[in-house]
N, C-alpha and C positions, 0 to 999 in steps of 0.2 A: 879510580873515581867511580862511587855509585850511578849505576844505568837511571836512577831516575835523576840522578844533575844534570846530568848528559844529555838528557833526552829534556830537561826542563831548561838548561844555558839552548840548545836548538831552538828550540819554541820561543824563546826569552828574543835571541837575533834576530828572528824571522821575525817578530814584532816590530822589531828596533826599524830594520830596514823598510818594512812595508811602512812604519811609522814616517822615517827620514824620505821616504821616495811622495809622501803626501808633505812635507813641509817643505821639502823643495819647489816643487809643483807650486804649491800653493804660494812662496813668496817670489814666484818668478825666477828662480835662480836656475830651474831647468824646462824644460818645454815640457807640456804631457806626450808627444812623441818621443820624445828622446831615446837614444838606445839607456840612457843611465839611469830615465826614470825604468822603463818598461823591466834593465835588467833588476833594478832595487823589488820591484814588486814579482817577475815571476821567482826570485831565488829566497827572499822574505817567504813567498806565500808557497817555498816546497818545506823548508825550514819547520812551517807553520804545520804543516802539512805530518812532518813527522814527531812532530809531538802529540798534534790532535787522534793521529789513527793508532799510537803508543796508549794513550789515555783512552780513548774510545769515543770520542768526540766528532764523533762522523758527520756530523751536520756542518763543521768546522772543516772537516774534508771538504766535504764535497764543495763548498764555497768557495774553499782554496784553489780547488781544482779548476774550478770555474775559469778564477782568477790569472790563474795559471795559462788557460788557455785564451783567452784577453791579451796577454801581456806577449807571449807566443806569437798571437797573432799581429800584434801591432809591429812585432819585431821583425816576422819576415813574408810581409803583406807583401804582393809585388807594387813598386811604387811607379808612379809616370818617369820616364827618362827625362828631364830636362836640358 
């Protein structure tokens, strides 16, 4: 398989997902805590991530990265013990 499919089907998922982890959120089907949304957006936006720094789209990185670290954090914030 040519290196730019490869590199453009990555980029392609990494949309899909960060796409699906906003329409779930959005019709209530999952919490924006959730570990499902949080994991859909940090693996979407490394996905994203290795296409945009393949292509040279480093603005697109670093956004990602952002992102990334957002979702990271929501992931293993410490929480109150209930």
């Amino acid at each position: 398989m040519p290196e730019n499919l490869v590199i453009n089907v990555v980029g392609w998922t990494g949309g899909a997902l960060v796409l699906a982890a906003y329409f779930l959120v959005s019709t209530g089907r999952v919490k924006g805590d959730s570990v499902l949304y949080q994991l859909l957006n940090l693996v979407g936006s490394a996905l994203i991530i290795a296409n945009s720094f393949h292509f040279g789209a480093f603005p697109s990185v670093a956004v990602n990265g952002v992102w990334i670290l957002i979702a990271a954090y929501a992931l293993f914030r410490p929480r109150p013990k209930t």
